[in-house]
VMD Tcl script that draws the C-alpha trace (Angstrom):
set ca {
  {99.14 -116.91 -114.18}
  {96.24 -115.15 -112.45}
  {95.36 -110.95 -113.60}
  {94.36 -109.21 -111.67}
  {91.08 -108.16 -113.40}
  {88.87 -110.66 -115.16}
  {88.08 -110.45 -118.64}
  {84.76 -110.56 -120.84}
  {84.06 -114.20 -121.03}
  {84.91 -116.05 -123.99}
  {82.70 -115.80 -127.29}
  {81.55 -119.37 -126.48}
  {80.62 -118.80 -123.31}
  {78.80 -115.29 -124.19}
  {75.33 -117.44 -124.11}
  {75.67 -119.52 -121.21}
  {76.63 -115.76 -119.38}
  {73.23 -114.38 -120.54}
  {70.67 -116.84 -119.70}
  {72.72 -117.25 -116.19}
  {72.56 -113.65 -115.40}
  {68.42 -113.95 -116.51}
  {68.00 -116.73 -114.12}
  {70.00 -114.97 -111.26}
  {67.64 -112.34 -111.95}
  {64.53 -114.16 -111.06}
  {65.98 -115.87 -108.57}
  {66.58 -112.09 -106.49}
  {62.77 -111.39 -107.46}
  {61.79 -115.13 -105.63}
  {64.13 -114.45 -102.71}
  {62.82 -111.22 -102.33}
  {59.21 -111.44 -102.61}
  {59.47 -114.61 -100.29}
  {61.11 -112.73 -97.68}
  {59.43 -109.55 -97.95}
  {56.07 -110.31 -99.83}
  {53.70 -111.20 -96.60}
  {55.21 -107.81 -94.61}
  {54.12 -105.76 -97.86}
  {50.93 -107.51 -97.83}
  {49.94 -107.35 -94.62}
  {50.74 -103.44 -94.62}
  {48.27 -103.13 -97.75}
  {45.71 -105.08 -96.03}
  {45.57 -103.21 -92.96}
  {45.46 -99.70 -94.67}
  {42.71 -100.69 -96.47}
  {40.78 -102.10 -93.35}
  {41.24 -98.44 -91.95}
  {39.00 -97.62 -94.78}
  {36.12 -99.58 -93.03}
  {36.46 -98.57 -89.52}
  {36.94 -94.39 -90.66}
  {35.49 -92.21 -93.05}
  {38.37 -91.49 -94.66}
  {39.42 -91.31 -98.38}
  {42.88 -91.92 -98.31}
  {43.25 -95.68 -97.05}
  {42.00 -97.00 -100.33}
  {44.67 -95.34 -102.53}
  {47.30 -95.71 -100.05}
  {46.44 -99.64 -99.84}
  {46.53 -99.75 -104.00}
  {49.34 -97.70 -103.87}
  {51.71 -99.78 -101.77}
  {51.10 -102.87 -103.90}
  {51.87 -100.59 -106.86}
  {55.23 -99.74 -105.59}
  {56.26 -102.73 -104.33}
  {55.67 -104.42 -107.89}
  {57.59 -101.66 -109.39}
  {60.39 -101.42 -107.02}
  {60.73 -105.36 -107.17}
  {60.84 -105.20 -111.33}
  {63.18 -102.39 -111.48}
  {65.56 -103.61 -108.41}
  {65.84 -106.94 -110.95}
  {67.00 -105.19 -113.97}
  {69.04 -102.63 -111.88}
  {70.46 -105.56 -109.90}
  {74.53 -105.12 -110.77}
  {75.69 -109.02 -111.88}
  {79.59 -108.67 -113.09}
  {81.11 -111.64 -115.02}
  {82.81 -113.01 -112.08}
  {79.45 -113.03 -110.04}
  {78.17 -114.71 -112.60}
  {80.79 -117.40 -113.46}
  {81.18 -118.27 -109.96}
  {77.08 -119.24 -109.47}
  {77.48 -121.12 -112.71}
  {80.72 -123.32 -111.35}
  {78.83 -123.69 -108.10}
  {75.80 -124.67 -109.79}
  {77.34 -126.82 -112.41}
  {79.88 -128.42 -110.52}
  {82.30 -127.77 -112.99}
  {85.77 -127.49 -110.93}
  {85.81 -123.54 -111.40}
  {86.40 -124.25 -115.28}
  {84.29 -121.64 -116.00}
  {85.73 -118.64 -113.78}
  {88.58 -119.57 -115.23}
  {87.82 -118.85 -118.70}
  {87.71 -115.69 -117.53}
  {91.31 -115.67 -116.48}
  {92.94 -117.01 -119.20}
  {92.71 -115.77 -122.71}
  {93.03 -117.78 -126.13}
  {97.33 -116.75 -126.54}
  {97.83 -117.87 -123.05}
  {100.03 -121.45 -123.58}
  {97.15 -123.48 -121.62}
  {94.28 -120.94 -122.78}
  {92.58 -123.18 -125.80}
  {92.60 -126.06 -123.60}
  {90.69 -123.71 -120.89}
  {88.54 -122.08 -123.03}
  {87.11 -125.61 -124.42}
  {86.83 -127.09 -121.21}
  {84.54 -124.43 -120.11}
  {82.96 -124.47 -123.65}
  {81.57 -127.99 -122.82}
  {79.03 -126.50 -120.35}
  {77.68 -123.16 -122.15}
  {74.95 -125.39 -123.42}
  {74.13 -126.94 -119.90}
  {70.38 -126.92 -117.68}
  {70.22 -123.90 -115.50}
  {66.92 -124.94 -114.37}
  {68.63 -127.37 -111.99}
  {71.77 -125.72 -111.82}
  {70.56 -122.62 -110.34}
  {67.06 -123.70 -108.82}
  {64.53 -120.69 -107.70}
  {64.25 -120.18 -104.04}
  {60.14 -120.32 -103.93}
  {59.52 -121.09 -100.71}
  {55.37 -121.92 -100.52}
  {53.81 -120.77 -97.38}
  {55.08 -116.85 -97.52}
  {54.54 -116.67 -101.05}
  {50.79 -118.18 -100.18}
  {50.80 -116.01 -97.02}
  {51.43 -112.83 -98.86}
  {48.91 -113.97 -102.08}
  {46.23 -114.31 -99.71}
  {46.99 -110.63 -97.81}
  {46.98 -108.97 -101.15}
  {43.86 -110.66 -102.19}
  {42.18 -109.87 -98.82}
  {43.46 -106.52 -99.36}
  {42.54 -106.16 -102.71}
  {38.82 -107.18 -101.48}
  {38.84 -104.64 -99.16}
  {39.50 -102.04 -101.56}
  {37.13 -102.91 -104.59}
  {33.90 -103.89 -102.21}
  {31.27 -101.72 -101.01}
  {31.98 -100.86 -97.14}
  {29.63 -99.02 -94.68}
  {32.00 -96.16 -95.20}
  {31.23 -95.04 -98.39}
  {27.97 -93.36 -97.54}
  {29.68 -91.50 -95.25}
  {32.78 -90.34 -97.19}
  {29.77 -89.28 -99.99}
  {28.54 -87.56 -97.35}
  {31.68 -86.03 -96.22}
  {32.46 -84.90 -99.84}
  {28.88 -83.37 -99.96}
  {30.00 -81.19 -97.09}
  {32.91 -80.22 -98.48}
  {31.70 -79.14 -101.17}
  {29.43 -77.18 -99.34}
  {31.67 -75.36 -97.44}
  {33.92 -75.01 -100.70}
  {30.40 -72.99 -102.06}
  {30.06 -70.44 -99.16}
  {34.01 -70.07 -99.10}
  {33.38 -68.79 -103.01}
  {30.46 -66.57 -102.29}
  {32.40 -65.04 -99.36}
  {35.30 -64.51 -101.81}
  {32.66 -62.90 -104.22}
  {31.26 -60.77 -101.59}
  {34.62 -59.26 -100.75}
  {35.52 -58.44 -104.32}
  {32.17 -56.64 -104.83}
  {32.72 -54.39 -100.92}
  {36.52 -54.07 -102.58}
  {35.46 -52.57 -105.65}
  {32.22 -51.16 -104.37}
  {34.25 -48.69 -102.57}
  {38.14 -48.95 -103.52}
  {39.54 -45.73 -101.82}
  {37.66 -46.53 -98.50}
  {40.07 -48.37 -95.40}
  {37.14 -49.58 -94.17}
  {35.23 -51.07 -96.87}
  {38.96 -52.76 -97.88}
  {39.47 -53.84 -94.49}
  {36.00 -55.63 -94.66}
  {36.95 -56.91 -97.56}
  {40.25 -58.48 -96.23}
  {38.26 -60.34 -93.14}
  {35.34 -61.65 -95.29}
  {38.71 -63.07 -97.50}
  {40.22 -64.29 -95.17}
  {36.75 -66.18 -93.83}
  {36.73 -67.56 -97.02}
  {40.49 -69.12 -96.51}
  {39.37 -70.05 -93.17}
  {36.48 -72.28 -94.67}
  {38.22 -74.00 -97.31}
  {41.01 -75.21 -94.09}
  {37.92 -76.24 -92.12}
  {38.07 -79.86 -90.89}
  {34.07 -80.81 -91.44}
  {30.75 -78.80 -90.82}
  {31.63 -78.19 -87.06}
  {35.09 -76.36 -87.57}
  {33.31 -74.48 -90.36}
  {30.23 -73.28 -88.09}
  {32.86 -72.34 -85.11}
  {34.88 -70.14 -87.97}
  {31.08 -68.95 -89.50}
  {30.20 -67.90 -85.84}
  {33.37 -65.94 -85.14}
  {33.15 -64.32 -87.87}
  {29.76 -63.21 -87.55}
  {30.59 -62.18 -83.58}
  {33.56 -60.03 -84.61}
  {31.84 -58.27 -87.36}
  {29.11 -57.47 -85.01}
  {31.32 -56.53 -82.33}
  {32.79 -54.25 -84.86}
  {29.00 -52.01 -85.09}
  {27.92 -50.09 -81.92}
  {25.20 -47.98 -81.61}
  {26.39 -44.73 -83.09}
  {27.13 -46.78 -86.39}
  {23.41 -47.60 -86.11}
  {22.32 -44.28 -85.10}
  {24.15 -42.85 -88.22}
  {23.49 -45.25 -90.17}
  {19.57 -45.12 -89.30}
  {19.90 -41.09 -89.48}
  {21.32 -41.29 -93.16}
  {18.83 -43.73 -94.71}
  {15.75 -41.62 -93.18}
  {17.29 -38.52 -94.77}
  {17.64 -40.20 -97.86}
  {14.24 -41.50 -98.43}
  {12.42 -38.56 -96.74}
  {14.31 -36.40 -99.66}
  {13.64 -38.87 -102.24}
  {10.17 -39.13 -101.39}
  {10.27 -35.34 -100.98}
  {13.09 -33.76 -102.98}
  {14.53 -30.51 -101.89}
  {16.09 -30.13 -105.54}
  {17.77 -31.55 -108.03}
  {19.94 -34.23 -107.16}
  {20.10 -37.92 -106.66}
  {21.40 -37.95 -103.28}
  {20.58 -36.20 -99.70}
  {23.94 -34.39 -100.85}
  {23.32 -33.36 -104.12}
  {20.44 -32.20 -103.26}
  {21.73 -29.65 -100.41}
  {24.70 -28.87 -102.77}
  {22.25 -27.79 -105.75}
  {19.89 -26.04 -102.99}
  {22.73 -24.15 -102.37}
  {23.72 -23.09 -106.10}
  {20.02 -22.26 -106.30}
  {19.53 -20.18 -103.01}
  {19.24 -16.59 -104.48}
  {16.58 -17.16 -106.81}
  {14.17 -18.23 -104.07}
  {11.66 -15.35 -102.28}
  {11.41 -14.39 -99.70}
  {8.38 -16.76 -98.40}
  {10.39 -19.63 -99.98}
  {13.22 -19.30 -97.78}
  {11.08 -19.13 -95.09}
  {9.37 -22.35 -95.88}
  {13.23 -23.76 -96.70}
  {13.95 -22.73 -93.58}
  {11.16 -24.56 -91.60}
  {11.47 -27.37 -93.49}
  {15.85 -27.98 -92.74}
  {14.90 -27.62 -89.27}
  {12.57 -30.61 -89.25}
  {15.34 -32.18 -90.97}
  {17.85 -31.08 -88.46}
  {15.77 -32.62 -85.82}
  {15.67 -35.81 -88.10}
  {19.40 -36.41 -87.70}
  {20.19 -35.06 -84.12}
  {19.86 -38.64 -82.95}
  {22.38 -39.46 -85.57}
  {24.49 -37.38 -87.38}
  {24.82 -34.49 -84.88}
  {27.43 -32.79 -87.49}
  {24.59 -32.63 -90.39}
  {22.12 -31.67 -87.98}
  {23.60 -28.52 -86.77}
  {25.04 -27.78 -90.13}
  {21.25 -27.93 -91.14}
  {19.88 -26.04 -88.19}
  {22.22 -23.16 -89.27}
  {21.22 -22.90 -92.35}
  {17.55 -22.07 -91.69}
  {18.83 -20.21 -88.53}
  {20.75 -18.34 -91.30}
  {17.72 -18.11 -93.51}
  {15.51 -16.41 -91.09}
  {18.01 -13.96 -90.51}
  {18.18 -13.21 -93.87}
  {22.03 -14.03 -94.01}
  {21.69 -15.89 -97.63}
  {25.44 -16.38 -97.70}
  {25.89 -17.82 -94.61}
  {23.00 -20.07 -95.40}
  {24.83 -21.13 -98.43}
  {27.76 -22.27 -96.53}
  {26.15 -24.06 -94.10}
  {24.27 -25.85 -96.81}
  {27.41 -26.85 -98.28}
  {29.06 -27.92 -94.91}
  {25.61 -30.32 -94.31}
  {25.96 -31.42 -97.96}
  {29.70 -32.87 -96.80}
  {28.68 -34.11 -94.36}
  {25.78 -35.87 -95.40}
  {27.94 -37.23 -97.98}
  {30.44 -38.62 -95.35}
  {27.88 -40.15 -93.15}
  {26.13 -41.95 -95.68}
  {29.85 -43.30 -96.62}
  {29.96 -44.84 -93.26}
  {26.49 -45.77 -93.21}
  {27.07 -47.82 -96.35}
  {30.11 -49.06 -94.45}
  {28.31 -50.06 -91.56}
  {25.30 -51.48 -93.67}
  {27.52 -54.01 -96.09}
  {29.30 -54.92 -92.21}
  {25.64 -56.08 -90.88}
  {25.35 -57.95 -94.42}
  {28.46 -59.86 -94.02}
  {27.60 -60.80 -90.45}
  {23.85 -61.71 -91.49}
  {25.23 -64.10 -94.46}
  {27.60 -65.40 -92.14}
  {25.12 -66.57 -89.53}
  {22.87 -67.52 -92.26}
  {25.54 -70.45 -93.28}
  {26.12 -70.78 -90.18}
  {22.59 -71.77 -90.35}
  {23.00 -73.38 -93.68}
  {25.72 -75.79 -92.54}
  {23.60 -76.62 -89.28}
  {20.62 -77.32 -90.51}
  {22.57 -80.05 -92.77}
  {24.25 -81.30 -89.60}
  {20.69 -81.94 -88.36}
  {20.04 -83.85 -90.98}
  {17.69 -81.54 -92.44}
  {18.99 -80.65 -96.05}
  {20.73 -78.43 -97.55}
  {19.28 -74.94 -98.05}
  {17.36 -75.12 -94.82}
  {18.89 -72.45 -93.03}
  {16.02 -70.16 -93.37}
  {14.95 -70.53 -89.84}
  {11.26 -71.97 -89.66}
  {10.44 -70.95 -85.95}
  {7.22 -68.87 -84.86}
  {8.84 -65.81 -83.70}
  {7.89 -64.43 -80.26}
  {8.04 -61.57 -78.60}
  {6.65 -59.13 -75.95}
  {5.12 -56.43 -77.57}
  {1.06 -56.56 -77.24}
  {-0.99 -54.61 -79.96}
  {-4.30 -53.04 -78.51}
  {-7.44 -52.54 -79.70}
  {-8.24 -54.01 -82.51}
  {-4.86 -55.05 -83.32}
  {-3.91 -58.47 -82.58}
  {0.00 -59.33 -81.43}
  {2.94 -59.36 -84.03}
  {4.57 -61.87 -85.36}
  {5.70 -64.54 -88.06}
  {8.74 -66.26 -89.06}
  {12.33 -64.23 -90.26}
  {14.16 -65.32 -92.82}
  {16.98 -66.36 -90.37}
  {14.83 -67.66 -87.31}
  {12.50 -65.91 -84.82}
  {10.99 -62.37 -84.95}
  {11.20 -60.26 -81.40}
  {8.23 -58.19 -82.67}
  {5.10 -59.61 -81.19}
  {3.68 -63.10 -80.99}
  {1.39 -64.78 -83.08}
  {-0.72 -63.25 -85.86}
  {-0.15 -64.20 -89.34}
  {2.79 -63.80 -91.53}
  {4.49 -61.11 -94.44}
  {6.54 -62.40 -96.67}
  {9.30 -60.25 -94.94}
  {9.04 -62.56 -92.07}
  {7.37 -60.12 -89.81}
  {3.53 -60.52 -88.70}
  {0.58 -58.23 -89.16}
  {-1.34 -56.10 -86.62}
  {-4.51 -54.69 -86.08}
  {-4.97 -50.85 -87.23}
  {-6.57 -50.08 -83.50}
  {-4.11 -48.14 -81.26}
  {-4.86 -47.21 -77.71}
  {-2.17 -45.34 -75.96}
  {-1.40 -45.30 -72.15}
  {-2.34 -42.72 -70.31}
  {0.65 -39.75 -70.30}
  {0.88 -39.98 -67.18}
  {1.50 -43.10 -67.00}
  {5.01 -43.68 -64.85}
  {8.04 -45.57 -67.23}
  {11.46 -46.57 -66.27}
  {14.07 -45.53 -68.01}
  {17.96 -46.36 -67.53}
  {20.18 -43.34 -66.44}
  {22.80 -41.85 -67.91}
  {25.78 -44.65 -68.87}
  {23.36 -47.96 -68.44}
  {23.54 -49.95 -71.09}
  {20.56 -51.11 -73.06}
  {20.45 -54.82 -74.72}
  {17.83 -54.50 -77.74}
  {16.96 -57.51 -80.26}
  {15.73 -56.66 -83.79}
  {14.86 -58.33 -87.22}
  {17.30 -55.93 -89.13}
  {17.24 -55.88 -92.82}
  {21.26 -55.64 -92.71}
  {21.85 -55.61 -96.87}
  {18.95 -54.06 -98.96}
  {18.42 -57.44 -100.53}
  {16.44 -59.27 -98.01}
  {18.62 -60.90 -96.10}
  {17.59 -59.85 -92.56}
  {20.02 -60.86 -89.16}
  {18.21 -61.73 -86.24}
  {19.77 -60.63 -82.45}
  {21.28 -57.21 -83.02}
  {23.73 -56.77 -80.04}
  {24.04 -53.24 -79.14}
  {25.96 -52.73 -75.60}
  {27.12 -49.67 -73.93}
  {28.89 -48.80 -70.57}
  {27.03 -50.67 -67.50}
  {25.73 -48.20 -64.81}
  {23.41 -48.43 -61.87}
  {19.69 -47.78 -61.13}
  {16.67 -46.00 -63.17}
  {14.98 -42.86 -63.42}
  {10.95 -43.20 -63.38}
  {9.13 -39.98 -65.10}
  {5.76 -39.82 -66.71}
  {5.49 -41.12 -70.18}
  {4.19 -37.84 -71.53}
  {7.18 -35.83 -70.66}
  {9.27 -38.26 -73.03}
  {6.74 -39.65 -75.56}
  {8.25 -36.77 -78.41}
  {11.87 -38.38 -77.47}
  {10.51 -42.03 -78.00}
  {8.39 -41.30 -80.79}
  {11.78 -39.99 -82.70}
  {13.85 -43.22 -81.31}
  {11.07 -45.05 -83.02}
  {11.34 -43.52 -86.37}
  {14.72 -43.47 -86.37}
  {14.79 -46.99 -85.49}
  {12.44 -48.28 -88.23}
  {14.30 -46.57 -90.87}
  {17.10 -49.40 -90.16}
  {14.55 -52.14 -89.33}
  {12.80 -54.40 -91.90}
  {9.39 -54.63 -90.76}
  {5.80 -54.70 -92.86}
  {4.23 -51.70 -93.53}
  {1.13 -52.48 -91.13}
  {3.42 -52.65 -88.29}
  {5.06 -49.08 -89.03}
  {1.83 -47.94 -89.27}
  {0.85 -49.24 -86.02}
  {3.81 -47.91 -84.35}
  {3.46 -44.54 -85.75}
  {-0.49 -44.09 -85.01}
  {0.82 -45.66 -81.04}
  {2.93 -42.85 -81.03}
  {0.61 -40.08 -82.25}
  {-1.64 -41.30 -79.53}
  {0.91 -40.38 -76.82}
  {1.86 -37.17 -78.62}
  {-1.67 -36.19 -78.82}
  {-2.47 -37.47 -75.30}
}
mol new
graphics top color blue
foreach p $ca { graphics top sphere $p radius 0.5 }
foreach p [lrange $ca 0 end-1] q [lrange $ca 1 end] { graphics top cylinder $p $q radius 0.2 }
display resetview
């Protein structure tokens, strides 16, 4: 009689069963490491030797890692491995020799008419040696092949290699870039909330982010000073010269009424919204005197703000014609006015900060490329320039905090990175024939601009305009007035020392006067 499934083995035979399906067990792990052991090995050993030949961080782990897994898989394939009574019984008769008494045991159970005699036939062996009955399959040279691979490999991983000063390195970079990704971050936060109901300021905000996301993706110091120098380009390209204009205009009306208050009021605009309020109670000689003084103050922001200045220009206008309410309106229309165009020029000012602090780690980042340290970026050059002081002056120049400084050449330093001059001004004479570009040419000018208020100053201002042809020449007295108000305008945006505006100015007043 044969069943057609096989039973639990015998209570006798419940030993014999568990110690054979033990030894089955290591005998997968020996088959399989012998087979598969030397491939695993060899894989683990060559990761790692990527780890000497690249910079990389990964190979190490990885190496480690395989090993790891293959132990684990090995282990838990042996006690997953699926060993059924049969399987068993049939190694142990093969094994054993024992005339397939032992599968059937399996068949037979103790009321069958021949089942005692079975059952005790196969009972004879439950105590036999499985050592030699179901030998391990070691076979030497891959298990000594693969022992050696993992120990080479293991070498590898645990010893010093020329690579590790270079993945320190690596991770110094990276966490360099990681630092300037943050402060970008930061600095959009503070132009977000600086100025939340402004699409500008929020836009700004949204590229200096996305800088920031752009950084922490960089591959190494050269991705991160191509994305650095982008940036900086396209904020630049993002100012032209009537941001500058304006912005120039509105800071030189805001210090000249700060130095020289109008009334009450914090602000340029406050102050022509409270002269307003307070416009009837002046006399007669007051107004007149108001009046003098908004047109210098028109002419101020011409350049500039054109809206302000003719809102200005009205109101004295107004003024001397004795119109008081009409001079009250146009004070209120310059007041808005003033209001909106210092709104863009704080716009365009935190734009020329983000561009200067992203060419200044652009800077930052090369100067540890070079080898040079971190926190070098500060530019060390001698600037040099073209412009020639006269008299007793000697040239301009000195080092920026971001490299060179295009106003003179040589002379010794400020601590704002621009150089000194002598107080002695000697002006051409006004006749004196000067080109000038017509209408439409565009003009290329360099300047050591302090873009932020906080000393960081960006070096190769790009201003370009429509390209035309040819040049006027007229006598420098007929335009000295027009370049002597370019001038002031254009070192109310610039960050030069005090010695140098003075030298410019008393230039100037020599051509006037001349």
């Amino acid at each position: 009689m044969t069943p057609t499934e096989l039973s639990d083995p015998p209570a006798e035979l419940v030993g014999l069963f568990s110690r054979a399906r033990r030894r089955l067990r290591t005998i997968w792990v020996a088959a399989t490491s012998s087979a598969f052991g030397p491939w695993i090995a060899l894989a683990a050993l060559l990761v790692a030797l990527i780890g000497w030949v690249r910079p990389w961080g990964w190979p190490e782990p990885v190496a480690l890692a395989i090993l790891a897994v293959a132990v684990v898989m090995l282990l838990a394939g042996a006690l997953l491995l699926r060993l059924p009574s049969a399987v068993v019984a049939r190694a142990l008769d093969r094994g054993l020799d024992s005339d397939d008494a032992i599968i059937s045991a399996l068949q037979f159970s103790p009321s069958d008419p021949f089942g005692p005699r079975v059952h005790a036939r196969a009972a004879s062996f439950a105590h036999a040696d499985l050592d030699d009955a179901l030998p391990l399959p070691w076979k030497p040279k891959p298990l000594a092949i693969a022992a050696a691979l993992i120990a080479g490999a293991l070498v590898l991983v645990f010893m010093g290699n020329p690579q590790d000063s270079v993945r320190a390195q690596l991770a110094a970079d990276q966490e360099a870039i990681e630092e300037l990704a943050d402060e970008f971050e930061e600095r959009a936060a503070e132009v977000r909330a600086d100025d939340p109901s402004s699409p500008e300021a929020q836009a700004l905000a949204d590229e200096l982010e996305a800088l920031a996301e752009s950084l922490r993706d960089a591959d190494g110091l050269d991705e991160a000073i191509d994305e650095l120098d982008e940036s900086q380009d396209e904020l630049l390209r993002q100012i032209d010269a009537d941001d500058l204009a304006q912005r120039a205009a509105s800071q030189g009306l805001e210090r000249t009424l700060d130095a020289n208050p109008l009334a009450a009021g914090a602000s340029a605009a406050e102050q022509l919204e409270a002269l307003s309020d307070a416009l009837n109670e002046l006399s007669a000689e007051e107004q007149e005197a108001l009046a003098e003084r908004l047109e210098q103050l028109a002419a101020t922001q011409v350049a500039g703000d054109e809206e302000s200045a003719e809102a200005l220009a009205e109101a004295a206008e107004a003024l001397r014609n004795g119109d008081a309410s009409a001079a009250q309106a146009a004070l209120a229309a310059a007041s808005a006015s003033t209001a909106e165009a210092a709104a863009a020029a704080a716009n365009t000012a935190q734009a020329q900060a983000a561009a200067a602090a992203a060419g200044q780690a652009a800077d930052q980042l090369g100067d540890r490329q070079a080898g040079e340290g971190e926190g070098q970026g500060q530019g060390e050059g001698q600037g040099q320039g073209e412009g020639q002081g006269a008299g007793n002056g000697g040239n301009g120049g000195g080092t920026s905090a971001t490299g060179t400084n295009p106003s003179g050449q040589g002379g010794p330093a400020d601590v704002d990175g621009t150089g000194t001059q002598g107080e002695g001004v000697q002006a051409p004479p006004p006749d004196t024939p000067v080109l000038i570009p017509r209408d439409g040419e565009s003009d290329t000018s360099n300047a050591n601009v302090d873009v932020s208020g906080d000393g960081i100053s960006e070096t190769d201002q790009r201003v370009t305009g429509n390209t035309g042809s040819g040049t006027a020449e007229v006598p420098l007295g007929s335009i000295s007035n027009d370049f002597a108000d370019r001038a002031t305008e254009a070192l109310d945006g610039t960050n030069i020392s005090s010695s140098e505006a003075t030298n410019v100015e008393n230039y100037f007043n020599a051509l006037t006067q001349g």
